[in-house]
CHARMM internal coordinates of N, CA and C (Angstrom, degrees):
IC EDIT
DIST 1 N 1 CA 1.4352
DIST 1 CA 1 C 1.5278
ANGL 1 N 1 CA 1 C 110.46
DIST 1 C 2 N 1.1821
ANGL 1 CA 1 C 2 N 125.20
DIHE 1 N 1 CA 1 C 2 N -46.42
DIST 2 N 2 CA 1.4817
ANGL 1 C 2 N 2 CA 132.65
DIHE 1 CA 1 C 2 N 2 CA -172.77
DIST 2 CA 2 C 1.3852
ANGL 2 N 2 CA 2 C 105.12
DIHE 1 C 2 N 2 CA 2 C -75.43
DIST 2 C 3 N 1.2097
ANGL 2 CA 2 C 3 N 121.33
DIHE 2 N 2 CA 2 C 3 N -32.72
DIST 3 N 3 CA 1.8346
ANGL 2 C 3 N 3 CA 113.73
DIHE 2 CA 2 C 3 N 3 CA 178.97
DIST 3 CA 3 C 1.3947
ANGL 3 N 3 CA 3 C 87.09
DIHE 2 C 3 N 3 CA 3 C -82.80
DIST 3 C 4 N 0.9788
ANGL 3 CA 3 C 4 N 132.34
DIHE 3 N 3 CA 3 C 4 N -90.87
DIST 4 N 4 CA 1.7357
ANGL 3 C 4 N 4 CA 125.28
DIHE 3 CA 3 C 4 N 4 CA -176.79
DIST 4 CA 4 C 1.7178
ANGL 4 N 4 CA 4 C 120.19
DIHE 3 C 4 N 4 CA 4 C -5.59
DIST 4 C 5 N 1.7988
ANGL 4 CA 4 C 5 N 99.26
DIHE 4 N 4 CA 4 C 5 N -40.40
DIST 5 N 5 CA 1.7242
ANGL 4 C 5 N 5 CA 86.46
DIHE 4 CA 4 C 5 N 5 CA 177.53
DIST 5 CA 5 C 1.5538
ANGL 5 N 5 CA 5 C 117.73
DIHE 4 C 5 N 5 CA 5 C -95.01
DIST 5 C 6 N 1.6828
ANGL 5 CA 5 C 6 N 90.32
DIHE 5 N 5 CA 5 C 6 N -12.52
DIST 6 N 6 CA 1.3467
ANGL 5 C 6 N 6 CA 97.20
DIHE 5 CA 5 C 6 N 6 CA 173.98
DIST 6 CA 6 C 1.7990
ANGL 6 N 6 CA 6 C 126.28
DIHE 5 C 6 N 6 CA 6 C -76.31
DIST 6 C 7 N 1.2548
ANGL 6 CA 6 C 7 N 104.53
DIHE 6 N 6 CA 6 C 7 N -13.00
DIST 7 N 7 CA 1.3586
ANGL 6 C 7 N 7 CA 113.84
DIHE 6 CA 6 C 7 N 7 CA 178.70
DIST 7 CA 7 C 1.7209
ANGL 7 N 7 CA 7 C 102.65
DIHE 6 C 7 N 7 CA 7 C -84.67
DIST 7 C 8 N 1.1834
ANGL 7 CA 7 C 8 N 93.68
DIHE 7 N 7 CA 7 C 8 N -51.05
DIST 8 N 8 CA 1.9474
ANGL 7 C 8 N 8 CA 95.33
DIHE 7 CA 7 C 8 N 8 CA 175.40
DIST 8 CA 8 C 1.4703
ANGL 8 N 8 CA 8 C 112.61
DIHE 7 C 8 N 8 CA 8 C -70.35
DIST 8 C 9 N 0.6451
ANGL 8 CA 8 C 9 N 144.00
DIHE 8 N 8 CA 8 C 9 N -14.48
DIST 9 N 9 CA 2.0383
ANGL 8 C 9 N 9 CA 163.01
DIHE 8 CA 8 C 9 N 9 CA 163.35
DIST 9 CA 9 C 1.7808
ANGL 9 N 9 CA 9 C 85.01
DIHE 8 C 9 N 9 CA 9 C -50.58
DIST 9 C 10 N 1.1927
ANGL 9 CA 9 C 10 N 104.41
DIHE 9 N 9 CA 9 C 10 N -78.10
DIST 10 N 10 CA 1.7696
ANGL 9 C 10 N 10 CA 116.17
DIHE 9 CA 9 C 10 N 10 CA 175.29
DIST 10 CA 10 C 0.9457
ANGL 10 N 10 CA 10 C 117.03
DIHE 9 C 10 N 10 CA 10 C -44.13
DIST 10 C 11 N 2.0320
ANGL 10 CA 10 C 11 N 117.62
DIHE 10 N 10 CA 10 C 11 N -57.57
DIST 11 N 11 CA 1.3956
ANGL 10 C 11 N 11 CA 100.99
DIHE 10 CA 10 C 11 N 11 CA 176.81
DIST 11 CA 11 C 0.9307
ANGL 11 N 11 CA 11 C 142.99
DIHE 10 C 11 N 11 CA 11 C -55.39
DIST 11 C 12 N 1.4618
ANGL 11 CA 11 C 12 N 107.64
DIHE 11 N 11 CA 11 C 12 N -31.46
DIST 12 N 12 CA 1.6795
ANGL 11 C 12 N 12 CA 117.34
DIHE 11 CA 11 C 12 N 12 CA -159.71
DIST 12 CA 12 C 1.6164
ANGL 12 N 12 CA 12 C 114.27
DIHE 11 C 12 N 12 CA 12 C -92.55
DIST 12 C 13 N 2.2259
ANGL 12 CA 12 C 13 N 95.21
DIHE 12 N 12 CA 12 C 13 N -29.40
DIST 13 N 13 CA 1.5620
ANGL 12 C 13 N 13 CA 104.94
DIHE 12 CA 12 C 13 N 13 CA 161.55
DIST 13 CA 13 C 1.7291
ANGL 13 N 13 CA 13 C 84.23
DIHE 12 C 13 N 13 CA 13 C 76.05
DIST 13 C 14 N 1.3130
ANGL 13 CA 13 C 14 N 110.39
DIHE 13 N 13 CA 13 C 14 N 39.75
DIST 14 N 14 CA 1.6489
ANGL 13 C 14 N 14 CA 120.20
DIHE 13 CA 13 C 14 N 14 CA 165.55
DIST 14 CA 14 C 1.7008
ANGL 14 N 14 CA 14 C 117.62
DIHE 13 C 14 N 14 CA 14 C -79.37
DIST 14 C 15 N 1.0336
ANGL 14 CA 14 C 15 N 119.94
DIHE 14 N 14 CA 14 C 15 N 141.71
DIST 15 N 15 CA 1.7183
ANGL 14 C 15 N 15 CA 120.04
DIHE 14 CA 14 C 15 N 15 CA -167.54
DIST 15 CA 15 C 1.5777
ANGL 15 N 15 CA 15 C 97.64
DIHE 14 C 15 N 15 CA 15 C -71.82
DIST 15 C 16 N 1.2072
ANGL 15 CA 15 C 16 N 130.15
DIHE 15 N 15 CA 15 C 16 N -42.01
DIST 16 N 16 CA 1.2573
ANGL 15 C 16 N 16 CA 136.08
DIHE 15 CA 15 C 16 N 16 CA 156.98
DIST 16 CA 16 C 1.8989
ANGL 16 N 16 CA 16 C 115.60
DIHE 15 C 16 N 16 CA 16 C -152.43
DIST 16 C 17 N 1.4404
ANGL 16 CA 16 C 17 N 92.72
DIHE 16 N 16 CA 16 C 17 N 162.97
DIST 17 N 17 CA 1.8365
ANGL 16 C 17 N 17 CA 102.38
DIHE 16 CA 16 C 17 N 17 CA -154.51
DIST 17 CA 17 C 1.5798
ANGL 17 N 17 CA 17 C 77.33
DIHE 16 C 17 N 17 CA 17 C -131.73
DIST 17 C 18 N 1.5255
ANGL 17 CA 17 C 18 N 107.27
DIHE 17 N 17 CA 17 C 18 N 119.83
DIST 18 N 18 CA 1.6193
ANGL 17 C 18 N 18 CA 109.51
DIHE 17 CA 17 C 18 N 18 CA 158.37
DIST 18 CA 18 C 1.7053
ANGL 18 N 18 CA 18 C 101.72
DIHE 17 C 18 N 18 CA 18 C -111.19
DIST 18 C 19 N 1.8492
ANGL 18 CA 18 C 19 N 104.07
DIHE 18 N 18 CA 18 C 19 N 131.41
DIST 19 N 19 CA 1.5004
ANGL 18 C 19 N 19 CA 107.02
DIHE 18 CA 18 C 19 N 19 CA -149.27
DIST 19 CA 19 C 1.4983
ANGL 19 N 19 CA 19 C 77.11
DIHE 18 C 19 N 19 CA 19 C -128.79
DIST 19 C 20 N 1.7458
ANGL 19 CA 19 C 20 N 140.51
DIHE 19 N 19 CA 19 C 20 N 140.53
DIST 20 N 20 CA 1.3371
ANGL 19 C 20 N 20 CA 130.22
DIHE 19 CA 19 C 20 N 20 CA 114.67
DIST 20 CA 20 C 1.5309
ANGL 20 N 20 CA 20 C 114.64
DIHE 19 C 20 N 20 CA 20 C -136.49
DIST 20 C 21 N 1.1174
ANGL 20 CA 20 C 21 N 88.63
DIHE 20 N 20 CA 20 C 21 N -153.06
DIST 21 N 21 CA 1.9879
ANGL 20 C 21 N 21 CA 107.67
DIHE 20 CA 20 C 21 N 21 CA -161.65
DIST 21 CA 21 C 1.3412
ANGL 21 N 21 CA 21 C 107.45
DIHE 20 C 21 N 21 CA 21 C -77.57
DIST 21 C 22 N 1.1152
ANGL 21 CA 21 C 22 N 127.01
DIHE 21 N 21 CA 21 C 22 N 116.29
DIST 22 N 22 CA 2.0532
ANGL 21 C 22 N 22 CA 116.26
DIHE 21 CA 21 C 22 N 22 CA 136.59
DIST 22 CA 22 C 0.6796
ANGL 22 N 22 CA 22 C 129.23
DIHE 21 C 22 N 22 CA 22 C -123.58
DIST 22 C 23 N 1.4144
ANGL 22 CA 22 C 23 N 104.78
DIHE 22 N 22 CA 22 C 23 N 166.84
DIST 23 N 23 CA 1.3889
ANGL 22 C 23 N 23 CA 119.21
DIHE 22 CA 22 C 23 N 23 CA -176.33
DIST 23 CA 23 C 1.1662
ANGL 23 N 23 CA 23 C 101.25
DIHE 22 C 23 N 23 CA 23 C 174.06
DIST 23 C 24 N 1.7981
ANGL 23 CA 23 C 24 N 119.18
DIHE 23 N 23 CA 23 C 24 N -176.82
DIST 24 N 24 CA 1.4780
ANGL 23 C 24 N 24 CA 131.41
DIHE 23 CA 23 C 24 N 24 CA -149.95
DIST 24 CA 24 C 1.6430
ANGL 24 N 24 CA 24 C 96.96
DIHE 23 C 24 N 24 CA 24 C -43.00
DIST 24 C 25 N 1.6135
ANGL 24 CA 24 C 25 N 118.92
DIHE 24 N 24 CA 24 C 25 N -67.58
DIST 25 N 25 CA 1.3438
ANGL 24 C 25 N 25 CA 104.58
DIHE 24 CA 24 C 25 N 25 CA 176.70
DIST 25 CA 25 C 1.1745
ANGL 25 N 25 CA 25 C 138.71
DIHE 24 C 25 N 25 CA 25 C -90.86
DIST 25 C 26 N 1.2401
ANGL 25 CA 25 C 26 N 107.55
DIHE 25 N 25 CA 25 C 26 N 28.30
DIST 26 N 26 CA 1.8023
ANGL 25 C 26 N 26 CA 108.67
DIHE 25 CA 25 C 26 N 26 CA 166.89
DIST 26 CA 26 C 1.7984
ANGL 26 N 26 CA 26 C 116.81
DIHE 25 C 26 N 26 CA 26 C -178.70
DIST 26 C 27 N 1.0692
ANGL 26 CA 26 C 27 N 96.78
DIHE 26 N 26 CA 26 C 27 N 154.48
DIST 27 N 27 CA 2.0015
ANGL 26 C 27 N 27 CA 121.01
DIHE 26 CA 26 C 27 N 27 CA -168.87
DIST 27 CA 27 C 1.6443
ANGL 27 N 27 CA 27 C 92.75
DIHE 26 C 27 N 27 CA 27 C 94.61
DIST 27 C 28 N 1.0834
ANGL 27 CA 27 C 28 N 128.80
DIHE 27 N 27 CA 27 C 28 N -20.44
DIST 28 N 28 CA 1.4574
ANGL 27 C 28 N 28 CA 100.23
DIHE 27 CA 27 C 28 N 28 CA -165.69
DIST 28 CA 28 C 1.8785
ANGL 28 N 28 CA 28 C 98.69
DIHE 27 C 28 N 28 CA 28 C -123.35
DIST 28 C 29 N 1.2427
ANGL 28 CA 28 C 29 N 105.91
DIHE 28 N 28 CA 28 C 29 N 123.74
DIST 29 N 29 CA 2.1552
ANGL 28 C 29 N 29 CA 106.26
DIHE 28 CA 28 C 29 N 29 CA 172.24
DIST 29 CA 29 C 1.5841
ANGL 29 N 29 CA 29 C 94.19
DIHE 28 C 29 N 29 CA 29 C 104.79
DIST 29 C 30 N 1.3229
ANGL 29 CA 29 C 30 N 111.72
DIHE 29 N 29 CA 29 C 30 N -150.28
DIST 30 N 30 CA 1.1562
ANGL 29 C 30 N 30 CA 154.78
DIHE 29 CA 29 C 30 N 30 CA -154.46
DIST 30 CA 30 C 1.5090
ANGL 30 N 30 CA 30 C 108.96
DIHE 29 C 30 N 30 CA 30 C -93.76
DIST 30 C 31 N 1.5420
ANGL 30 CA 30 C 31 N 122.51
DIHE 30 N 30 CA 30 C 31 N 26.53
DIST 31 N 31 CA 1.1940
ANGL 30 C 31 N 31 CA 113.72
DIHE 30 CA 30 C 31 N 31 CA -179.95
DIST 31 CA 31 C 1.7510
ANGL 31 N 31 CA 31 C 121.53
DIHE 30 C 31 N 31 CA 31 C -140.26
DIST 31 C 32 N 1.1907
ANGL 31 CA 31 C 32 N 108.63
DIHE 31 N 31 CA 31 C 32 N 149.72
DIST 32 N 32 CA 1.6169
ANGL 31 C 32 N 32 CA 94.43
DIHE 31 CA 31 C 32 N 32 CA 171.93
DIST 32 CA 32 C 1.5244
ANGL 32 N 32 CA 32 C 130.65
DIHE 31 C 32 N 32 CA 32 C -13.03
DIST 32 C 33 N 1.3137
ANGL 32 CA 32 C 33 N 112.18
DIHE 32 N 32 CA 32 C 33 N 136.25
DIST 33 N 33 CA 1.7513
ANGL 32 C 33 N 33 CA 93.87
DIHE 32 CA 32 C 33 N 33 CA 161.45
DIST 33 CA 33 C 1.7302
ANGL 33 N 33 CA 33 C 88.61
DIHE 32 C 33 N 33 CA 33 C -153.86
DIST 33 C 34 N 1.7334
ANGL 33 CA 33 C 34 N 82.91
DIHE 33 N 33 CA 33 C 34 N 153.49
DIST 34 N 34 CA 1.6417
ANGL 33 C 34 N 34 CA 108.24
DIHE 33 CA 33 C 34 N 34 CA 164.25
DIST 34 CA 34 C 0.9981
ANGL 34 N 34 CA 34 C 116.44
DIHE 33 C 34 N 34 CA 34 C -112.72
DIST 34 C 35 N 1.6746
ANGL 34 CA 34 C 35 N 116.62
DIHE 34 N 34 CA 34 C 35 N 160.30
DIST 35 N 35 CA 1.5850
ANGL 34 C 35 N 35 CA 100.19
DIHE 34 CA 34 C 35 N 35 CA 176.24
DIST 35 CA 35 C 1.5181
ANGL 35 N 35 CA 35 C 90.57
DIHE 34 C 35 N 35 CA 35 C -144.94
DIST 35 C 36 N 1.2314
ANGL 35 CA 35 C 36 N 134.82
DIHE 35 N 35 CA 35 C 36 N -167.23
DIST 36 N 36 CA 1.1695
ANGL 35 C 36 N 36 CA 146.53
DIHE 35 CA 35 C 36 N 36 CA -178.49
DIST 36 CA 36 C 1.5400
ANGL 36 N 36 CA 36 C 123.98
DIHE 35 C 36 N 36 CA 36 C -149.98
DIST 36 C 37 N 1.6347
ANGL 36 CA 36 C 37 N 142.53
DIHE 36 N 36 CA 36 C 37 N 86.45
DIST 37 N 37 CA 1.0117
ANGL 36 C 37 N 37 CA 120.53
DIHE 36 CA 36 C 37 N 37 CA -165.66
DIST 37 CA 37 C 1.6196
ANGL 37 N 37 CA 37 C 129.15
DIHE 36 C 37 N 37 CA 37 C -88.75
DIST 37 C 38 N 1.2017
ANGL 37 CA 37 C 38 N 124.09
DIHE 37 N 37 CA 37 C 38 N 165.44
DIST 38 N 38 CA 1.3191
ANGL 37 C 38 N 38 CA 103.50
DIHE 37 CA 37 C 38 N 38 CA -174.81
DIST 38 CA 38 C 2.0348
ANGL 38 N 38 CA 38 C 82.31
DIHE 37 C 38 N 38 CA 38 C -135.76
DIST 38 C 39 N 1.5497
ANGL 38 CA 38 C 39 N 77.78
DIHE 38 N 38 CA 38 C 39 N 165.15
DIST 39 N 39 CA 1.4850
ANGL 38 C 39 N 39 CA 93.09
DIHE 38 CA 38 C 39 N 39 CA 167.42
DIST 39 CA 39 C 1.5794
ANGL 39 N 39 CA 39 C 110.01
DIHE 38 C 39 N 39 CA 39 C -96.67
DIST 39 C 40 N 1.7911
ANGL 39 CA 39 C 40 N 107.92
DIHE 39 N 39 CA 39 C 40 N -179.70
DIST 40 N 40 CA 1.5895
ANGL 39 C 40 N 40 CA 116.54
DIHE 39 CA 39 C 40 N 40 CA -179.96
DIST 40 CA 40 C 1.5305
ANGL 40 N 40 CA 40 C 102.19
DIHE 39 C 40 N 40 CA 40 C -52.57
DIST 40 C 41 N 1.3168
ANGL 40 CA 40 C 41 N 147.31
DIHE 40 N 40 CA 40 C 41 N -39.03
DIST 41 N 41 CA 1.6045
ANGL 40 C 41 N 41 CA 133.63
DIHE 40 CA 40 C 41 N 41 CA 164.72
DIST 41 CA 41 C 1.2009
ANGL 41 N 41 CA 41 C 110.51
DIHE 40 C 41 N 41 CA 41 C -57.99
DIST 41 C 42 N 1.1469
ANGL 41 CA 41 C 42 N 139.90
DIHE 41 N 41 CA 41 C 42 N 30.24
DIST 42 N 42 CA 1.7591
ANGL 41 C 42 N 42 CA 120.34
DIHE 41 CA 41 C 42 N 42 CA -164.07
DIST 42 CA 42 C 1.1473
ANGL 42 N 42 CA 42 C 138.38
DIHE 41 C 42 N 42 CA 42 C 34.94
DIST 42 C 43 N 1.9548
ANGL 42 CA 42 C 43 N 105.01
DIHE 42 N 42 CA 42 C 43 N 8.42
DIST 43 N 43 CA 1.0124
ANGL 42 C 43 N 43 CA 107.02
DIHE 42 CA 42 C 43 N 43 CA 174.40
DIST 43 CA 43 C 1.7007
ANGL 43 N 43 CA 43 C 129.76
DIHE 42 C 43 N 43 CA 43 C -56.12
DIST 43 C 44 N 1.3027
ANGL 43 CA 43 C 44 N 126.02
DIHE 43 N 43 CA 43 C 44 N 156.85
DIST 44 N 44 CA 1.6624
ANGL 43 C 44 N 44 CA 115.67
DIHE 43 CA 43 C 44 N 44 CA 170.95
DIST 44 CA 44 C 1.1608
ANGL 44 N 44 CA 44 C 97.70
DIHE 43 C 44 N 44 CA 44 C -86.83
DIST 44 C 45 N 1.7053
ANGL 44 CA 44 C 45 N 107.23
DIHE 44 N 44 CA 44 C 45 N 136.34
DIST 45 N 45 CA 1.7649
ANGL 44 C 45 N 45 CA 114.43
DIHE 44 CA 44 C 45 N 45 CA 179.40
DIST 45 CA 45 C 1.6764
ANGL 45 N 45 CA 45 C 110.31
DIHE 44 C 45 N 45 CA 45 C -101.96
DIST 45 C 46 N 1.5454
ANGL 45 CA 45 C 46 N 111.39
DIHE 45 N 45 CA 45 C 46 N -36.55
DIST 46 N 46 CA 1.4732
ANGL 45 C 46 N 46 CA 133.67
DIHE 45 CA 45 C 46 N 46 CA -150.53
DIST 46 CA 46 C 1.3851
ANGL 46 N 46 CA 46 C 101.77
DIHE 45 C 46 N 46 CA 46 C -177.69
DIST 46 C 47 N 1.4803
ANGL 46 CA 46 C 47 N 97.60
DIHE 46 N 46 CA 46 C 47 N 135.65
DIST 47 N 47 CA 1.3665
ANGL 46 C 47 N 47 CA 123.58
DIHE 46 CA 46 C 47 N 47 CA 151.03
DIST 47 CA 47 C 1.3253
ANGL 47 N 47 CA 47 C 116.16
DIHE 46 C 47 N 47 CA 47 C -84.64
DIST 47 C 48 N 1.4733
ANGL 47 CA 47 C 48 N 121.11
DIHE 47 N 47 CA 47 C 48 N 165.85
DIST 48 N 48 CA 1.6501
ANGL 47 C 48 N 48 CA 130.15
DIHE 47 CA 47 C 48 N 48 CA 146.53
DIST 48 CA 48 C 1.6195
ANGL 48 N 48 CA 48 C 103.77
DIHE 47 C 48 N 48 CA 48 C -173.09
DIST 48 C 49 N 1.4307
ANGL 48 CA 48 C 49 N 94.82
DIHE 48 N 48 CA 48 C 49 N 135.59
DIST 49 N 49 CA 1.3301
ANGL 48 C 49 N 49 CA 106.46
DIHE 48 CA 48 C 49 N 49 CA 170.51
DIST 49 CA 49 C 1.8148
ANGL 49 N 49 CA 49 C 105.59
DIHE 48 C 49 N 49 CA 49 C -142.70
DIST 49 C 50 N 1.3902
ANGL 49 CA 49 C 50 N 89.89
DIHE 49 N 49 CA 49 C 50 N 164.63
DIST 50 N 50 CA 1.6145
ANGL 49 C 50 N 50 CA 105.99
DIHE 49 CA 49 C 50 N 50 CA -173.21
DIST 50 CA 50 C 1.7355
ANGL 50 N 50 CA 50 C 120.03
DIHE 49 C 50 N 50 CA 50 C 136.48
DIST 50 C 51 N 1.0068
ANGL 50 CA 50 C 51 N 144.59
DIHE 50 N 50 CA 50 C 51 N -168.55
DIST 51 N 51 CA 1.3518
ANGL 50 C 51 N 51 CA 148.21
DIHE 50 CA 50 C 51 N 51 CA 167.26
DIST 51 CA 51 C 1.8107
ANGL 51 N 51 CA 51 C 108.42
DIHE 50 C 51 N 51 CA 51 C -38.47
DIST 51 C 52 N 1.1490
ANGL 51 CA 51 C 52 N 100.32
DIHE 51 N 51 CA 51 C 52 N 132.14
DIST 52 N 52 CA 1.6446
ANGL 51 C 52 N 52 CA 102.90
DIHE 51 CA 51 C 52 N 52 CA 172.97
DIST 52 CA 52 C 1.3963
ANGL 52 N 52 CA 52 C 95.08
DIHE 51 C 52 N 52 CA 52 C -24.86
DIST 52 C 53 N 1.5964
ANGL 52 CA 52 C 53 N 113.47
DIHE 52 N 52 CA 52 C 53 N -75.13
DIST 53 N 53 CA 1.4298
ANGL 52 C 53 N 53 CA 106.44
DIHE 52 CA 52 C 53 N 53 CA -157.63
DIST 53 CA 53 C 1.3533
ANGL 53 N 53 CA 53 C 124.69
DIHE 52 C 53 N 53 CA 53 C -41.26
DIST 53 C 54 N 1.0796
ANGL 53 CA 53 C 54 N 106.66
DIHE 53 N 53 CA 53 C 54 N -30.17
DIST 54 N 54 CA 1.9943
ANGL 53 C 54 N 54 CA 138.21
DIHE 53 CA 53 C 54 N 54 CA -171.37
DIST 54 CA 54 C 1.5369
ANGL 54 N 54 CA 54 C 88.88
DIHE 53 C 54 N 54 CA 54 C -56.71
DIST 54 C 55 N 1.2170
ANGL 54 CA 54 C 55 N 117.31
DIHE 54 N 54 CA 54 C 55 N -56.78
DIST 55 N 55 CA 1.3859
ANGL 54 C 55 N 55 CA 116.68
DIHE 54 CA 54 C 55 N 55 CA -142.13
DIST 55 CA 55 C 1.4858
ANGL 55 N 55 CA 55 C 90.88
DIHE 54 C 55 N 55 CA 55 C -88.88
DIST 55 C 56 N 1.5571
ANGL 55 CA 55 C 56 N 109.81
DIHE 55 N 55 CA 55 C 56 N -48.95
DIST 56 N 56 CA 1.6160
ANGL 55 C 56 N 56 CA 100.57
DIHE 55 CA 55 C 56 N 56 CA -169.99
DIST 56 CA 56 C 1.4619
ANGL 56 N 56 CA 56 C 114.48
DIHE 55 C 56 N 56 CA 56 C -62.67
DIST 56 C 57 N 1.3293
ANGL 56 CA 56 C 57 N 128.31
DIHE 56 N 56 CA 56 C 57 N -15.07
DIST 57 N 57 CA 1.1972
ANGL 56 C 57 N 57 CA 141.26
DIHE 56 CA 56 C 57 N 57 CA -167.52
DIST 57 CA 57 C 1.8805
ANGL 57 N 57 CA 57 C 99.15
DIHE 56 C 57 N 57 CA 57 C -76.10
DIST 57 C 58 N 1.2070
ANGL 57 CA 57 C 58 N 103.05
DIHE 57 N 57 CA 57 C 58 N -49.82
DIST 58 N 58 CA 1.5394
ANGL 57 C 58 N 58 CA 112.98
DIHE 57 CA 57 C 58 N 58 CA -174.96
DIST 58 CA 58 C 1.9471
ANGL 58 N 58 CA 58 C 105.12
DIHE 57 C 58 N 58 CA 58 C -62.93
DIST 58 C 59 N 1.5371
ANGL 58 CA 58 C 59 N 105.24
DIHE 58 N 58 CA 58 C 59 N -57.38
DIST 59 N 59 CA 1.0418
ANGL 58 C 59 N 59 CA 85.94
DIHE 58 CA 58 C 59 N 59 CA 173.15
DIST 59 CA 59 C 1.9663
ANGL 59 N 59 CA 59 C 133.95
DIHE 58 C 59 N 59 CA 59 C -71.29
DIST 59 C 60 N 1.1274
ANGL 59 CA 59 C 60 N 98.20
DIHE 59 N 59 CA 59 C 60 N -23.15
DIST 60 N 60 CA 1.5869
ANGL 59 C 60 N 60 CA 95.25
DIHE 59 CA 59 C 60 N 60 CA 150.72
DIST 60 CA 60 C 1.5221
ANGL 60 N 60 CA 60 C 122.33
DIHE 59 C 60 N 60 CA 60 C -43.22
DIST 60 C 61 N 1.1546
ANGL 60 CA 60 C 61 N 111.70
DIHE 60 N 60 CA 60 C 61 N -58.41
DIST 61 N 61 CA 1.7437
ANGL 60 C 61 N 61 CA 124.17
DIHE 60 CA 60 C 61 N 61 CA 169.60
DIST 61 CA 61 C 1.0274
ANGL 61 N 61 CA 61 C 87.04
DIHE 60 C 61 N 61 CA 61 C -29.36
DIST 61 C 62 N 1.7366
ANGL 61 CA 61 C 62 N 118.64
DIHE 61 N 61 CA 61 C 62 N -94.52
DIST 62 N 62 CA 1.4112
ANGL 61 C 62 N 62 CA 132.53
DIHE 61 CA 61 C 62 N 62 CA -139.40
DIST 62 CA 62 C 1.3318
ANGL 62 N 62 CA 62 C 119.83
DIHE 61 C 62 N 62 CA 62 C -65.51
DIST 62 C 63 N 1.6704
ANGL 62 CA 62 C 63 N 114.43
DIHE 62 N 62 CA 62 C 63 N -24.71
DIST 63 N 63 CA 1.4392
ANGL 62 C 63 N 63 CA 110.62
DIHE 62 CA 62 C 63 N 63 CA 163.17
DIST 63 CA 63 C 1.4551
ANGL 63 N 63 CA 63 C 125.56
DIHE 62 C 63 N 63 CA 63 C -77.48
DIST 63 C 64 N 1.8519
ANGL 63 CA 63 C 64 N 108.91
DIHE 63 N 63 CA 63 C 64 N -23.38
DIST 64 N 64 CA 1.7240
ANGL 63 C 64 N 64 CA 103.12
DIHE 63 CA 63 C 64 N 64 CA 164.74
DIST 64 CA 64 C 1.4101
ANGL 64 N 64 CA 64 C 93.16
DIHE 63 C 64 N 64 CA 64 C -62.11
DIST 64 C 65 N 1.2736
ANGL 64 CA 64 C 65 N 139.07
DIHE 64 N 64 CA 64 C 65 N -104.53
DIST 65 N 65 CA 1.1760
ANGL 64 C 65 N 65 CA 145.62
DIHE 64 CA 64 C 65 N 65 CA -169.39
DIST 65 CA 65 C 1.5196
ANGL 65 N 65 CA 65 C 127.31
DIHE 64 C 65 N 65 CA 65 C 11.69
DIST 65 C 66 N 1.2163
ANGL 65 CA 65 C 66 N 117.13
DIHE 65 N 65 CA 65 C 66 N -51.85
DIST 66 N 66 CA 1.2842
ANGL 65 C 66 N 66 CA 147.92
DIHE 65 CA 65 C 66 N 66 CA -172.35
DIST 66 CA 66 C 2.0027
ANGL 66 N 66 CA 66 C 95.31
DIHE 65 C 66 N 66 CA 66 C -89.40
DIST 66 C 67 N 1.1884
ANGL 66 CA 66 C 67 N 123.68
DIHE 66 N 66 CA 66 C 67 N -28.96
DIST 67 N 67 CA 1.8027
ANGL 66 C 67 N 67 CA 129.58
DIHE 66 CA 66 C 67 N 67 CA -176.70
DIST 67 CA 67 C 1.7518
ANGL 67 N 67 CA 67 C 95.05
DIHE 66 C 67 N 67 CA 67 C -89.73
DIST 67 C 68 N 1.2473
ANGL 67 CA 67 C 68 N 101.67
DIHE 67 N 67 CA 67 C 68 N -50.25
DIST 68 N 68 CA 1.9858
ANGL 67 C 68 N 68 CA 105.41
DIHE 67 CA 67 C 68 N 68 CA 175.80
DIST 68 CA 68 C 1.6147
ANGL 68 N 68 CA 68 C 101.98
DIHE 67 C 68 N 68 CA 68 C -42.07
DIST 68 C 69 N 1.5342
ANGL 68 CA 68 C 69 N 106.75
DIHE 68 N 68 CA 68 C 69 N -70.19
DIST 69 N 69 CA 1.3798
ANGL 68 C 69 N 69 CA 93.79
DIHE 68 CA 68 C 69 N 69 CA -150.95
DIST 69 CA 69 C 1.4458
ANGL 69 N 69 CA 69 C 95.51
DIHE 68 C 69 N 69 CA 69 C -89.35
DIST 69 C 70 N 1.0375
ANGL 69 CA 69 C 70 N 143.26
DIHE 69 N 69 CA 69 C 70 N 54.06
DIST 70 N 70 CA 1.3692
ANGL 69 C 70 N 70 CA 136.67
DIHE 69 CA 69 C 70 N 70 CA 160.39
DIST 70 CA 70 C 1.6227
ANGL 70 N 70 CA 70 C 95.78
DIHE 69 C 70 N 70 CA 70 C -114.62
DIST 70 C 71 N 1.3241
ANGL 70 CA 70 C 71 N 123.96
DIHE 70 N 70 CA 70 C 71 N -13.51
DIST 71 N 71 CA 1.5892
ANGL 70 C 71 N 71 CA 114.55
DIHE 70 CA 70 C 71 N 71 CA -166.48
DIST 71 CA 71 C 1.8935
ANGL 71 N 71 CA 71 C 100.10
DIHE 70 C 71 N 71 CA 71 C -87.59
END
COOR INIT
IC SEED 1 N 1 CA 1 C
IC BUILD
């Protein structure tokens, strides 16, 4: 999964790529999820896992964060 997002991270030359797993028990419904983001190198920037909200909340963080110090 992580070379896969890390190659498309590159391809696409995305500011950041949040990439994880599904399947029967998780990314898809009513269940935990993690994700992992990487920047345009495929580098890994941040984790977050927990409730959708959990996660979308983090990446909100990490994209203000990342908009702050670019100004």
């Amino acid at each position: 999964m992580l070379a896969h997002g890390a190659a498309k991270a590159r391809r696409k030359r995305a500011d950041l790529l949040a990439v994880n797993a599904v399947g029967t028990d998780r990314g898809f419904g009513d269940v935990p999820n993690a994700v992992v983001v990487l920047d345009a190198d495929g580098a890994e920037v941040a984790r977050a896992h927990g409730t959708k909200q959990e996660v979308g909340e983090a990446l909100v963080e990490l994209i203000a964060a990342r908009l702050t110090a670019s100004d």
